[in-house]
N, C-alpha and C positions, 0 to 999 in steps of 0.2 A: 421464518417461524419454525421455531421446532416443537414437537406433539412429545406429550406424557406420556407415562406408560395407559393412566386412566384412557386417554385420547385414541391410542394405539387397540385399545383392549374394547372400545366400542365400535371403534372402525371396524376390526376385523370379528367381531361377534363372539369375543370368549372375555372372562373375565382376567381380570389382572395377573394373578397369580402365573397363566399362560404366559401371558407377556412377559413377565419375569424369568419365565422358564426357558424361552428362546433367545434370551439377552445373556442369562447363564452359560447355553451350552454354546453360544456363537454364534446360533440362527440368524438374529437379530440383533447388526451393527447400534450401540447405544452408546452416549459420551457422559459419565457421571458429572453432574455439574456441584454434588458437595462442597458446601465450603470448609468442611475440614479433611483433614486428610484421614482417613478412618472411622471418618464419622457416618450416619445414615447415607447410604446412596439417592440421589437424587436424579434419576435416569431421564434424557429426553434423548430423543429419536429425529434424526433431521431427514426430510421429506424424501430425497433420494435414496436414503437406505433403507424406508418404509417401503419405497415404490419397487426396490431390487428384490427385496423382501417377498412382496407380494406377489412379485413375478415368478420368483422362484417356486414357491407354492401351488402357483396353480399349473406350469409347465411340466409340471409331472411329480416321480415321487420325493420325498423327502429328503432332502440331502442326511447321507449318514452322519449322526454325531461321534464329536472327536472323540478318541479313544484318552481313558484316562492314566496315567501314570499308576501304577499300585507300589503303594508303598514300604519299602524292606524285603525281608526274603522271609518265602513261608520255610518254617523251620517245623521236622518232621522229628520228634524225639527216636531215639533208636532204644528197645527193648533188650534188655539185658539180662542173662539167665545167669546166675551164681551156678558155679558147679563143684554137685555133691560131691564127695569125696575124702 
């Protein structure tokens, strides 16, 4: 049997959107079952990585989330004075 995100989000007492939020950054192992490829995700949750899940949570604090890529390079324009003369 595998649980919803609906399922997932009343088990653990927050609403959906949570659920979605830990499946986003990693927290929470999810298998998209969509039937197209780029189409609406269809997330369910199988029982053991609910249960690692929950372990993890209450064993202390949060595991850090991953660090994100940023993308390009920040570019610094340089000031240029014309000189009088």
């Amino acid at each position: 049997m595998l649980f919803t995100v609906q399922q997932v989000a009343a088990r653990c007492q927050v609403d959906q959107e949570q659920v979605l939020s830990w499946i986003h950054s990693g927290e929470l192992t999810a298998i998209n079952m969509a039937k197209k490829a780029g189409g609406r995700p269809l997330w369910r949750i199988r029982p053991d990585k609910l249960d690692e899940f929950e372990q993890q949570r209450t064993a202390g604090a949060a595991p850090e989330p991953k660090q994100r890529r940023r993308s390009g390079r920040l570019v610094i324009p340089r000031i240029v004075r014309a000189s009088v003369g």
